[in-house]
Backbone as CSV, one residue per row, in Angstrom:
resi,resn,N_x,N_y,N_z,CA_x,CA_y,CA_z,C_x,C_y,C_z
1,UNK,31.810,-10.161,-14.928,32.554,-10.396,-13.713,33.475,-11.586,-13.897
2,UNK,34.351,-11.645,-13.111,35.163,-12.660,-13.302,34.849,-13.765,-12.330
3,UNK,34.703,-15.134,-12.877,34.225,-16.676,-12.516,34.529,-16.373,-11.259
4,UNK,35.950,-16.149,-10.734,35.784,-16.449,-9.142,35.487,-15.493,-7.880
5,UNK,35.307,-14.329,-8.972,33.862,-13.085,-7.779,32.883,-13.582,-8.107
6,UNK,32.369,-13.973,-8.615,30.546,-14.243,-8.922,29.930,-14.679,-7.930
7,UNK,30.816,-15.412,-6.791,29.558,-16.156,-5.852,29.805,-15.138,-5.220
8,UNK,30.397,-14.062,-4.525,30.096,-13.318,-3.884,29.783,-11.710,-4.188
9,UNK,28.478,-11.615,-4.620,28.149,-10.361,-5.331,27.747,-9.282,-4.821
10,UNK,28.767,-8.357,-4.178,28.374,-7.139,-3.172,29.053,-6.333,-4.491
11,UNK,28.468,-5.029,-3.487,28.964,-3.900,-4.447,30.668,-3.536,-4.410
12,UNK,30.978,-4.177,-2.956,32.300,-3.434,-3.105,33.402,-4.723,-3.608
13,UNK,32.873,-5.797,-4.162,33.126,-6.897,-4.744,33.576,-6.820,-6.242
14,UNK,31.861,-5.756,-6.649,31.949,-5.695,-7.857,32.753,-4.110,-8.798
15,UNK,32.950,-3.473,-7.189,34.038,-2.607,-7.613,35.364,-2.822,-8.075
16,UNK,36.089,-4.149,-7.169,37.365,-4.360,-7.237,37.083,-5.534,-8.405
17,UNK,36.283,-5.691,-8.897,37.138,-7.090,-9.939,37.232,-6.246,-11.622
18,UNK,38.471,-7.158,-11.428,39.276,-6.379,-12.929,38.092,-6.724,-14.294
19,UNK,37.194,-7.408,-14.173,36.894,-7.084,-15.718,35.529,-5.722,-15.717
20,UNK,35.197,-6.011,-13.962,34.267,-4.274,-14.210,35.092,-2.982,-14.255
21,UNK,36.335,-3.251,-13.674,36.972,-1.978,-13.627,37.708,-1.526,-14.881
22,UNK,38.139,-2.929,-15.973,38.327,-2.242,-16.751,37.306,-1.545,-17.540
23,UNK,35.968,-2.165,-17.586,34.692,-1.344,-18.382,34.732,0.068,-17.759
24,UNK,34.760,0.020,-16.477,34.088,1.033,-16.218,35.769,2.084,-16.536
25,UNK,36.450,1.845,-16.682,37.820,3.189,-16.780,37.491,3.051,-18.561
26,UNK,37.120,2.105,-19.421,36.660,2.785,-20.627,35.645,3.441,-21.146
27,UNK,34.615,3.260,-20.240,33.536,4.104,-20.169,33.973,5.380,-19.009
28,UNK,35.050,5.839,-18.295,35.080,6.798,-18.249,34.066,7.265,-16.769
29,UNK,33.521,5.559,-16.131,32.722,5.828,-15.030,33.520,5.764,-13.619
30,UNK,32.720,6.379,-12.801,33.861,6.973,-11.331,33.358,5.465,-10.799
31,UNK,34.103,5.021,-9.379,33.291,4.150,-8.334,31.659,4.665,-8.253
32,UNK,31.987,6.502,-8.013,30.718,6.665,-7.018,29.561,6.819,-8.345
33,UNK,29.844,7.209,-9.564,28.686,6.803,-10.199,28.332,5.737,-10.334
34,UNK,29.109,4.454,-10.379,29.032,2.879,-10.551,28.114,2.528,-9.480
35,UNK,28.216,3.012,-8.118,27.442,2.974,-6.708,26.465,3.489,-6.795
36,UNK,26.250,4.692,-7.771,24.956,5.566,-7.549,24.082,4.697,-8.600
37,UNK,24.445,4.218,-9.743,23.540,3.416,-10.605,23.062,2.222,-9.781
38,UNK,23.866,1.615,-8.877,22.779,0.118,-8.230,21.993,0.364,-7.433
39,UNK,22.186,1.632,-6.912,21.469,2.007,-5.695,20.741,2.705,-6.630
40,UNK,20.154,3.444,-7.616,19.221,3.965,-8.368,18.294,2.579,-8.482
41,UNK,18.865,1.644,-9.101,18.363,0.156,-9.978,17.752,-0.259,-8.826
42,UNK,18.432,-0.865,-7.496,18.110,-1.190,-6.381,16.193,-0.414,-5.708
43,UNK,16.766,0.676,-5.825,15.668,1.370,-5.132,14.095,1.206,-6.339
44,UNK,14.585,1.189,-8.091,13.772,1.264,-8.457,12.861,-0.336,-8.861
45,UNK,13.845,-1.713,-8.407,13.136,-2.431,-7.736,12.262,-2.555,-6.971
46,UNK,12.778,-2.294,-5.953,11.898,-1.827,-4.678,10.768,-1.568,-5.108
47,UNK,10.331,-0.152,-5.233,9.371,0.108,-5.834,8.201,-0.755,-6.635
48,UNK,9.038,-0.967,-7.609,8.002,-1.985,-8.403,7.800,-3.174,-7.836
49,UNK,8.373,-3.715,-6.885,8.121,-4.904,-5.991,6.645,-4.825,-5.376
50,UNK,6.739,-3.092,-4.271,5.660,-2.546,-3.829,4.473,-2.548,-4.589
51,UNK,4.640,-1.630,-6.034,3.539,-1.995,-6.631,3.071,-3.106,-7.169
52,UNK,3.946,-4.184,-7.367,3.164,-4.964,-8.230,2.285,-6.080,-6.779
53,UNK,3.071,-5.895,-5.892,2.460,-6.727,-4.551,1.303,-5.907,-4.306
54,UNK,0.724,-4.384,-4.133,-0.770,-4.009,-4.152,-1.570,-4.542,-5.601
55,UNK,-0.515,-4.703,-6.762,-1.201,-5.203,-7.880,-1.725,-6.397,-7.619
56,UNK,-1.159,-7.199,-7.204,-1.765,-9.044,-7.000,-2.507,-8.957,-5.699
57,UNK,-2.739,-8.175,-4.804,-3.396,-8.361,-3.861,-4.915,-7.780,-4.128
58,UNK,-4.483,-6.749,-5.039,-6.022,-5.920,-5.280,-6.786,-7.159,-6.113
59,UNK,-5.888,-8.245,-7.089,-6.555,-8.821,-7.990,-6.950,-10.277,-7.387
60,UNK,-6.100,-10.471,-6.289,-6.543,-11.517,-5.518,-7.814,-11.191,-4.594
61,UNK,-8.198,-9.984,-4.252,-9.383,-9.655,-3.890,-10.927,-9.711,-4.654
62,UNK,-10.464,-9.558,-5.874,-10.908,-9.366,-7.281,-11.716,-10.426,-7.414
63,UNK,-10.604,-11.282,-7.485,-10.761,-12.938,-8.049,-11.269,-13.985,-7.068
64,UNK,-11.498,-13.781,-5.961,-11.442,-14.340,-4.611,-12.505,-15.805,-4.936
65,UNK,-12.139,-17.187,-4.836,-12.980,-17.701,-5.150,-14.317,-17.944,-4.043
66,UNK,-14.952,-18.319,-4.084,-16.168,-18.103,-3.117,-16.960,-19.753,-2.856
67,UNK,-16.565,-20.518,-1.704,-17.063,-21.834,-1.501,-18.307,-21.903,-1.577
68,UNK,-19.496,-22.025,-2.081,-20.922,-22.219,-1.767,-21.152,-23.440,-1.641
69,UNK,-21.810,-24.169,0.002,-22.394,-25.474,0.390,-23.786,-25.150,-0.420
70,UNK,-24.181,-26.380,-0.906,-25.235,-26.365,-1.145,-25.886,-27.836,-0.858
């Protein structure tokens, strides 16, 4: 991306700046596939966000430390 898009990183940001658009016209990629890959990436975040948050919760259950007064 170019230095002075970077602070603002939307998609339709990263459509218009000239050093993605020239990649993407040499790779031969449309806008709407360029859109369909973040929103693929995006969603498959998501996901693994979900799982790995039942992952640390199942293991924080797991691990749970246990105060005993004695």
């Amino acid at each position: 991306m170019c230095m002075d898009a970077a602070d603002g990183l939307t998609m339709a940001g990263m459509l218009v700046d000239p050093l993605i658009q020239m990649m993407m016209r040499s790779d031969g990629v449309s806008d709407r596939a360029h859109a369909e890959l973040w929103d693929r990436a995006r969603d498959a975040l998501a996901a693994r966000a979900v799982v790995d948050g039942m992952r640390d919760a199942a293991l924080a259950r797991r691990y749970r430390l246990q105060l005993v007064h004695g």
